[in-house]
ZAVO-311662 format. One record per residue (C-alpha): residue number from 1; residue in one letter; x, y, z. Coordinates in pm, whole numbers, plus 50000, padded with zeros to 5 digits. Example, Ala and Ser with C-alpha at 12.3 -4.5 7.8 and 13.67 -1.06 7.14 Angstrom:
REC, 1, A, 51230, 49550, 50780
REC, 2, S, 51367, 49894, 50714
***
This chain:
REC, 1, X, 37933, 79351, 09978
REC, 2, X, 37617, 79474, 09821
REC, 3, X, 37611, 79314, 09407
REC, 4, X, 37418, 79362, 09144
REC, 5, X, 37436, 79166, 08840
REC, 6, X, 37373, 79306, 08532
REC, 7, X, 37115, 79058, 08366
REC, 8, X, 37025, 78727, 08436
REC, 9, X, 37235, 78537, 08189
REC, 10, X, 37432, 78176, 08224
REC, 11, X, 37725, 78396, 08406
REC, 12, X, 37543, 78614, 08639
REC, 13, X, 37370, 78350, 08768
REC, 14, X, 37624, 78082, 08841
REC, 15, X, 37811, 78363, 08984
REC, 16, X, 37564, 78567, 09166
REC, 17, X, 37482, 78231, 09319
REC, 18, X, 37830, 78157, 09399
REC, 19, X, 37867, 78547, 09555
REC, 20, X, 37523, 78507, 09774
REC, 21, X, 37610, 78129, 09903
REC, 22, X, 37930, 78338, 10060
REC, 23, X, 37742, 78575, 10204
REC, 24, X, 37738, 78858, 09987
REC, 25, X, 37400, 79068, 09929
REC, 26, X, 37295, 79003, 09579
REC, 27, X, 37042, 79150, 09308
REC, 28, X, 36966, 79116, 08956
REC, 29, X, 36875, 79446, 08730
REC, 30, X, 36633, 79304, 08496
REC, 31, X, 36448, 79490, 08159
REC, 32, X, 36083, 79633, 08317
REC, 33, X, 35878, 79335, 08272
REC, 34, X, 36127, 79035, 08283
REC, 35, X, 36098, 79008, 08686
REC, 36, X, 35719, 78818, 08652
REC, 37, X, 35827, 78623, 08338
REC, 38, X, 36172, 78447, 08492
REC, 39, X, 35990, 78411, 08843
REC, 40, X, 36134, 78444, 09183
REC, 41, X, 36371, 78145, 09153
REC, 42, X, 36575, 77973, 08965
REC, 43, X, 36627, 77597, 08879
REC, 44, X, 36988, 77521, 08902
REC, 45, X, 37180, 77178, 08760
REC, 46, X, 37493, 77289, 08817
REC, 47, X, 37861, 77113, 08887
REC, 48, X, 38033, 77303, 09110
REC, 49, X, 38408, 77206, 09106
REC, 50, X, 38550, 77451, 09337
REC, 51, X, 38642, 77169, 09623
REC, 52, X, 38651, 76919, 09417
REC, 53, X, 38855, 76840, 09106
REC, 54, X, 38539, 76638, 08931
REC, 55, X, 38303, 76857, 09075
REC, 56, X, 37998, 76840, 09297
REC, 57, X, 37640, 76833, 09178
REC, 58, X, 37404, 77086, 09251
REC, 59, X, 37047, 77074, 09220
REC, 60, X, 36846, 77322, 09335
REC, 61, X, 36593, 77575, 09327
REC, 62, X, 36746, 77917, 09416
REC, 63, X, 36528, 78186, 09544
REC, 64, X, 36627, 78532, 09402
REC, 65, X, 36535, 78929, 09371
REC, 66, X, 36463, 79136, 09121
REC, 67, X, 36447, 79491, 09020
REC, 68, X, 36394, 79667, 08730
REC, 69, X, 36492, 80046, 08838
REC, 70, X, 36797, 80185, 08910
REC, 71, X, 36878, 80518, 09028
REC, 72, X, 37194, 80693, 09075
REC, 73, X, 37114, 80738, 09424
REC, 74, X, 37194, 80345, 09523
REC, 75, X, 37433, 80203, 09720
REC, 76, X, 37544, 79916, 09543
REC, 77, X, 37961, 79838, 09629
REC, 78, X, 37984, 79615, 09267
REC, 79, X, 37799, 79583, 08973
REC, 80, X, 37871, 79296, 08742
REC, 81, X, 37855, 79367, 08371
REC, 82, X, 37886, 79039, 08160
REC, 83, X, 37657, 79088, 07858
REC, 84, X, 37819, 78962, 07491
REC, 85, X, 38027, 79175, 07320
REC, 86, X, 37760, 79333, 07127
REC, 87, X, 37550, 79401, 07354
REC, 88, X, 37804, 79592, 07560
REC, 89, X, 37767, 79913, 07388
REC, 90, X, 37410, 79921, 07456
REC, 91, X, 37457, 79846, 07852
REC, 92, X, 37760, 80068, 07913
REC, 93, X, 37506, 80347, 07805
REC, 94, X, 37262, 80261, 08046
REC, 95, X, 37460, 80237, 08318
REC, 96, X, 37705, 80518, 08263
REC, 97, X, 37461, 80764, 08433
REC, 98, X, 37336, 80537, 08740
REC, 99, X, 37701, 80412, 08823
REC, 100, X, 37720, 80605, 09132
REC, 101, X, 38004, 80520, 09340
REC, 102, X, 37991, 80137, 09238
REC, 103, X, 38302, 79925, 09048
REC, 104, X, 38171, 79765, 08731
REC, 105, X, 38332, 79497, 08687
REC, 106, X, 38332, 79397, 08313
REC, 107, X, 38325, 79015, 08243
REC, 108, X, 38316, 78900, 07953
REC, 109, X, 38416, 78873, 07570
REC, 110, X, 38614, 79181, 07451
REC, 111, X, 38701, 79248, 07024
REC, 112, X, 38771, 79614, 07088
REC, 113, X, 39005, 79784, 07265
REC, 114, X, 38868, 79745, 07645
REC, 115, X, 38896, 80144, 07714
REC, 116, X, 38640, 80213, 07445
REC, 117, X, 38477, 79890, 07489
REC, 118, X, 38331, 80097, 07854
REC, 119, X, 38148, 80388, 07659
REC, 120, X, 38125, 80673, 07961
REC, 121, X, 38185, 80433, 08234
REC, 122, X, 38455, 80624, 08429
REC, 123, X, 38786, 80433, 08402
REC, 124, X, 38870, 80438, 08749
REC, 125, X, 38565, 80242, 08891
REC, 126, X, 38660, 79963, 08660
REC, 127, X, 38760, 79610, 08697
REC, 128, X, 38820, 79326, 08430
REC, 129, X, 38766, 79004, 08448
REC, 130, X, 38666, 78693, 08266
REC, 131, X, 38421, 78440, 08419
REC, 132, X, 38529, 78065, 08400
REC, 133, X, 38164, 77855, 08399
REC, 134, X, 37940, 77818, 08173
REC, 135, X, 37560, 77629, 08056
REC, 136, X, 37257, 77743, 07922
REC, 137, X, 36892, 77773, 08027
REC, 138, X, 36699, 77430, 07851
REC, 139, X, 36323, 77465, 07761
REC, 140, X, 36224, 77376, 08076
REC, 141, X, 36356, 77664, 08226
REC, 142, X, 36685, 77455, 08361
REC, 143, X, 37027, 77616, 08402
REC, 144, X, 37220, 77335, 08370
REC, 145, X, 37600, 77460, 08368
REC, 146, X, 37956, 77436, 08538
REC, 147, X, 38122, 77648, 08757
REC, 148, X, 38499, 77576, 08747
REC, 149, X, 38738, 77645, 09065
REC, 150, X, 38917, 77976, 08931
REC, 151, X, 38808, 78311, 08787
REC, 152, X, 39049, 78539, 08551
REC, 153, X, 39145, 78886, 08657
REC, 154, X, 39340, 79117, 08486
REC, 155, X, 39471, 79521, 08479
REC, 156, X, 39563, 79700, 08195
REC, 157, X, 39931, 79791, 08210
REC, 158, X, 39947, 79910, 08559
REC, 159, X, 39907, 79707, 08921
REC, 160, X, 39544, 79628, 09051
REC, 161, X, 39323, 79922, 09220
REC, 162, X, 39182, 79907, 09578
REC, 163, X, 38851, 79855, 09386
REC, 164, X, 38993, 79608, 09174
REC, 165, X, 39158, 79412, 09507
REC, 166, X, 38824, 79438, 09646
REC, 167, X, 38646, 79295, 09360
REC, 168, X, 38858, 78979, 09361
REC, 169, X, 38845, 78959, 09779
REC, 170, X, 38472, 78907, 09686
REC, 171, X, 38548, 78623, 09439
REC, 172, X, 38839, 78481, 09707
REC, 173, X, 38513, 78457, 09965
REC, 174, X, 38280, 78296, 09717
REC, 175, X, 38631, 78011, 09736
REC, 176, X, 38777, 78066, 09375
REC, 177, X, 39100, 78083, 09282
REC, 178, X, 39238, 78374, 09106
REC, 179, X, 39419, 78381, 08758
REC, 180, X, 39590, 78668, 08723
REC, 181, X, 39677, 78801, 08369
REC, 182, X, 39935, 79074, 08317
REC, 183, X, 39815, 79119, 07959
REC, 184, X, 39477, 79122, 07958
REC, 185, X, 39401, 79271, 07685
REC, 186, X, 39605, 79052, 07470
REC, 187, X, 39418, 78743, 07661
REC, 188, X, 39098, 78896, 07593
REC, 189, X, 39216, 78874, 07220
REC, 190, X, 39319, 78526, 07189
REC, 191, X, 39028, 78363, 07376
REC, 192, X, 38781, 78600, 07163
REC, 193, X, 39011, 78462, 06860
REC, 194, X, 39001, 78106, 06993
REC, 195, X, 38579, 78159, 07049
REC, 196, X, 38551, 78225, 06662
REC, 197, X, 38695, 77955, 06565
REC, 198, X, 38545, 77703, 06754
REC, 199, X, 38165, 77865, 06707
REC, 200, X, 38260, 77845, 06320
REC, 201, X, 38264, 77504, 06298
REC, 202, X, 37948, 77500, 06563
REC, 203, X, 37777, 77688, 06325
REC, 204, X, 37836, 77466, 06032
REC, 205, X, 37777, 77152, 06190
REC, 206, X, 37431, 77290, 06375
REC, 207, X, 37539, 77413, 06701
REC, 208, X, 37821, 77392, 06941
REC, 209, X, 37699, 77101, 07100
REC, 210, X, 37719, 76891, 06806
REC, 211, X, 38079, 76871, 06849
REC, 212, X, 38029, 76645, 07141
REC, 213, X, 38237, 76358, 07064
REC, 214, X, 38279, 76489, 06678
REC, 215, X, 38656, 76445, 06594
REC, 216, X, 38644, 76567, 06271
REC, 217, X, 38469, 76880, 06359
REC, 218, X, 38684, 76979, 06660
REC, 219, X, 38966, 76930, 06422
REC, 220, X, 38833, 77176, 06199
REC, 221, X, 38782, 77400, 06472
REC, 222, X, 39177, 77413, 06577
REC, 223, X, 39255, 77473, 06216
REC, 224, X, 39001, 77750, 06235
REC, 225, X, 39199, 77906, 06514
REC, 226, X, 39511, 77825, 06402
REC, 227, X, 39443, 78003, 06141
REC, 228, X, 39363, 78352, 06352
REC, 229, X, 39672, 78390, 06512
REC, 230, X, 39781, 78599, 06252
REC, 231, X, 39547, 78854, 06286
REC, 232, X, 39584, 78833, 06695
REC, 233, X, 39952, 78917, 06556
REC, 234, X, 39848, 79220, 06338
REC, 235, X, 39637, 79341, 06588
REC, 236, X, 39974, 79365, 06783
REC, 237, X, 39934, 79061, 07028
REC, 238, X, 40278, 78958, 07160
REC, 239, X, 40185, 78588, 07159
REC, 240, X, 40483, 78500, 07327
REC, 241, X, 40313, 78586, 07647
REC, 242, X, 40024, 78366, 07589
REC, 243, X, 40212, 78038, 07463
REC, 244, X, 39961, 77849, 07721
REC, 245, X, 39667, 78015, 07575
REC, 246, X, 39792, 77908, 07179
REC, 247, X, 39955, 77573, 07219
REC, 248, X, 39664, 77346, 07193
REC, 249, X, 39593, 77543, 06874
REC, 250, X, 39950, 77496, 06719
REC, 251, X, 40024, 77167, 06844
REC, 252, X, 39916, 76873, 06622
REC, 253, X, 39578, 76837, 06556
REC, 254, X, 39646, 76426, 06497
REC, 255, X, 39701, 76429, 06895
REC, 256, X, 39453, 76715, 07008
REC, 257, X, 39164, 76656, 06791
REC, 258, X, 39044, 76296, 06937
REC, 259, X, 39177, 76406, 07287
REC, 260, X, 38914, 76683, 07285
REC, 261, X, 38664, 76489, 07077
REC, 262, X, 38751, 76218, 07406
REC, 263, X, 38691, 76474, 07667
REC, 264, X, 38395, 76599, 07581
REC, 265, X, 38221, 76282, 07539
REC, 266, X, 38338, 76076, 07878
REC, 267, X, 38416, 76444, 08129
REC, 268, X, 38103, 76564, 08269
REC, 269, X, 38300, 76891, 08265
REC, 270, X, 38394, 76906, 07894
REC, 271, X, 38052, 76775, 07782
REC, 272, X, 37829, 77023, 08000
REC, 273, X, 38025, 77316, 07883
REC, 274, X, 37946, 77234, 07509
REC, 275, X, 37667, 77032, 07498
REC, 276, X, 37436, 77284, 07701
REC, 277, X, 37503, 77520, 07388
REC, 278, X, 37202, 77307, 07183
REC, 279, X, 37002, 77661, 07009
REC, 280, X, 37064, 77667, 06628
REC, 281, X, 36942, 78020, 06617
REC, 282, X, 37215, 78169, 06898
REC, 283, X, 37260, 78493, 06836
REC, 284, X, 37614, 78516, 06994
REC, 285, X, 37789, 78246, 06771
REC, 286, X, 37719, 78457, 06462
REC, 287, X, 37842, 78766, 06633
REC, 288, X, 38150, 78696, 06701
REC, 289, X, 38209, 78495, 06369
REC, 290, X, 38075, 78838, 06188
REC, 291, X, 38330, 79076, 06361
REC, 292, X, 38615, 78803, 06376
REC, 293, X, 38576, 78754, 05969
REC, 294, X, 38514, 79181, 05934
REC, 295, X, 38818, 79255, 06113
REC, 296, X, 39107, 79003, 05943
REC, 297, X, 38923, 79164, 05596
REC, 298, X, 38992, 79505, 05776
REC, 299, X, 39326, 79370, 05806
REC, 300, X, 39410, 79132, 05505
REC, 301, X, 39436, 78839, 05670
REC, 302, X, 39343, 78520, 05530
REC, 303, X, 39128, 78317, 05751
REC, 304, X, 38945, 78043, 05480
REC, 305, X, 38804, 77833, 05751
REC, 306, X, 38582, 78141, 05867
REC, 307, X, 38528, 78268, 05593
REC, 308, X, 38377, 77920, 05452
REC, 309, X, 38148, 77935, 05735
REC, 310, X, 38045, 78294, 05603
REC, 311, X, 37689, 78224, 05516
REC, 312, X, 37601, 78098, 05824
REC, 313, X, 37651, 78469, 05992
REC, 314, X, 37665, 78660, 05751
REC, 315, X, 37362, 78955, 05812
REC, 316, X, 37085, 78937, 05526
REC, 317, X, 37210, 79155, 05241
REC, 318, X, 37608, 79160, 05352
REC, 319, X, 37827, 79049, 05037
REC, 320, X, 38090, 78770, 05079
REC, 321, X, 38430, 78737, 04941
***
């Protein structure tokens, strides 16, 4: 299969690395210009845990291709769209005239619902899908990350397309397991939901990776969530059907608090996934903090935890309750 992914952030890499080790043919669509600043490799740290359940380390320096044009004309099979939320506006415009008779698959955080979340991208040459790695790029130009064994997949209210089984036979190759979920937009929800929360307290304490370790801030965290189900509720997620996706948030946070804070200091895999997130000035965190907090206001939900973390995200001139 012939892939482009759409940017070369944490997730297009791991995965277009992943893709291209199984033998798929894979690009990168880059802004005009970027191609000479990242180079014509990439440094990877990464631990790979698909055969293994603590993972094997990779270090490497992965040669890959650029371009920075794209007509309608090309013959791409799959292009892979994981940008963050707010940026997904701006890249479903771009691509909605040079789709040509590629699947998108979109991969990443939703807050909106995922129909109108596409722009003009023409509904039946989409796929959804969430990735499961993560990292970050260090100053030296390192991605250090982890790529975990499955990848998330999920349909709208209707059984999988022939583009959509052919998106996650590409996946299946590149030896991932597949997670299917029924309601994905619901999931979408909670883990966006679950995301706030956790970046609040990042926020406050410096960044995500400062909760390494920190019991008292992953506590606050879980409360921060906890208190967000209500507006997943409002919002009309059943969240019945995602009592695995909510329990470490309801359960007590006497027991889960120093588990996590445990995990993420002694698991290479726990630690990586937070501890790679170091930048005090991430433009993401605040993001999805800002349009978590604007939409339980929309709503009248009362989320105190978020809101306390307010002027950390809060745009320059924006008023706060």
């Amino acid at each position: 299969m012939k892939i482009l992914m759409f940017g070369r952030g944490v997730i297009a890499t791991v995965y277009g690395w992943a893709l291209q080790q199984a033998g798929h043919d894979v690009e990168f669509y880059v802004r005009p210009g970027r191609a000479a600043t990242y180079g014509d490799a990439v440094d990877l740290d990464l631990i790979d845990t698909r055969r293994r359940v603590w993972g094997r380390r990779i270090v490497e320096r992965w040669p890959v291709r650029y371009r920075e044009a794209l007509e309608p004309d090309h013959d791409f099979d799959l292009i892979v769209l994981s940008v963050p939320h707010h940026r997904l506006a701006e890249a479903t415009a771009f691509l909605s005239p040079r789709v040509g008779q590629a699947t998108v698959l979109v991969f990443g955080n939703i807050w909106t619902e995922p129909t109108a979340a596409i722009g003009a991208l023409p509904v039946d040459q989409i796929a959804w899908g969430f990735p499961q790695a993560g990292g970050g790029f260090g100053a030296d130009g390192v991605l250090r990350g982890m790529l975990l064994p499955s990848v998330v997949f999920g349909t709208l209210g209707r059984p999988p397309t022939g583009r959509e089984r052919a998106v996650r036979q590409a996946f299946r190759e590149a030896g991932l397991r597949l997670r299917e979920r029924p309601d994905f937009r619901g999931w979408l929800w909670v883990h966006f939901a679950s995301d706030a929360g956790l970046l609040s307290q990042g926020l406050r304490a410096g960044s995500l990776s400062k909760l390494v370790g920190a019991t008292g801030d992953l506590r606050e965290g879980l409360l921060a969530v906890r208190e967000l189900l209500p507006l997943l509720e409002a919002r009309g997620v059943d969240l019945r059907r995602h009592r695995g996706g909510v329990l470490l948030f309801r359960a007590p946070t006497w027991l889960t608090a120093p588990a996590l804070a445990w995990l993420t200091a002694h698991v290479a895999l726990a630690r990586v996934s937070l501890a790679a997130h170091s930048d005090p000035e991430a433009e993401e965190p605040r993001e999805v903090c800002r349009d978590t907090l604007a939409e339980a206001r929309r709503l009248g939900i009362s989320v105190p935890r978020l809101e306390a973390a307010e002027p950390l995200f809060a745009r320059e001139g924006t008023s706060r309750a």
